[in-house]
Residue, then its C-alpha position, 0 to 999 in steps of 0.5 A: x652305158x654305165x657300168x652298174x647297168x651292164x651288171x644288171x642284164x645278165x649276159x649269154x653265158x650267165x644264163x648258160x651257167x644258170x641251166x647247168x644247175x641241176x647238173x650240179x645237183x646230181x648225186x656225188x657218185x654220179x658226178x664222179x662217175x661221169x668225170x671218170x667216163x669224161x677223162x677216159x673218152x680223152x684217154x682214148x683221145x690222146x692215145x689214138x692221136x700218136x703226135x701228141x705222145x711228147x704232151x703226155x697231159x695236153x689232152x687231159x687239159x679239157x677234161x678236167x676244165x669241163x669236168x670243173x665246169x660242169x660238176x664242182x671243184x671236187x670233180x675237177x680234182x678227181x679229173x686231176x688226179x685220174x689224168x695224172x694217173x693215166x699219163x704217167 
């Protein structure tokens, strides 16, 4: 199949991303709201797990990649910026 038919059809995670719109759409103090409450439930991840303690940012790797995921850049960049706050 040539490459500009396989453009075309669009793939599983295409549509998955398609439904995570009105996520996206969500009022702005809602979406950092819920990236705070994100990041916090991998806090309490990180500091029940004790073997982890020498990665002090290893479990903050997730949230703020699917805090990116499912809000926008901005969000992200919350997730950033109140893991950092949380490890050091």
């Amino acid at each position: 199949m040539p490459l500009r038919e396989i453009e075309h059809h669009p793939t599983l995670m295409v549509e998955a991303l398609a439904r995570l719109r009105p996520v996206r759409r969500m009022p702005i103090w809602i979406r950092y709201l819920l990236t705070l409450a994100i990041v916090l439930v991998f806090f309490a991840a990180r500091a029940a797990l004790t073997d982890v303690q020498g990665s002090p940012f290893l479990l903050f790797l997730p949230a703020i990649v699917l805090t990116s995921f499912l809000f926008d850049r901005g969000s992200g960049l919350v997730a950033t910026f109140f893991s950092t706050a949380l490890a050091i």
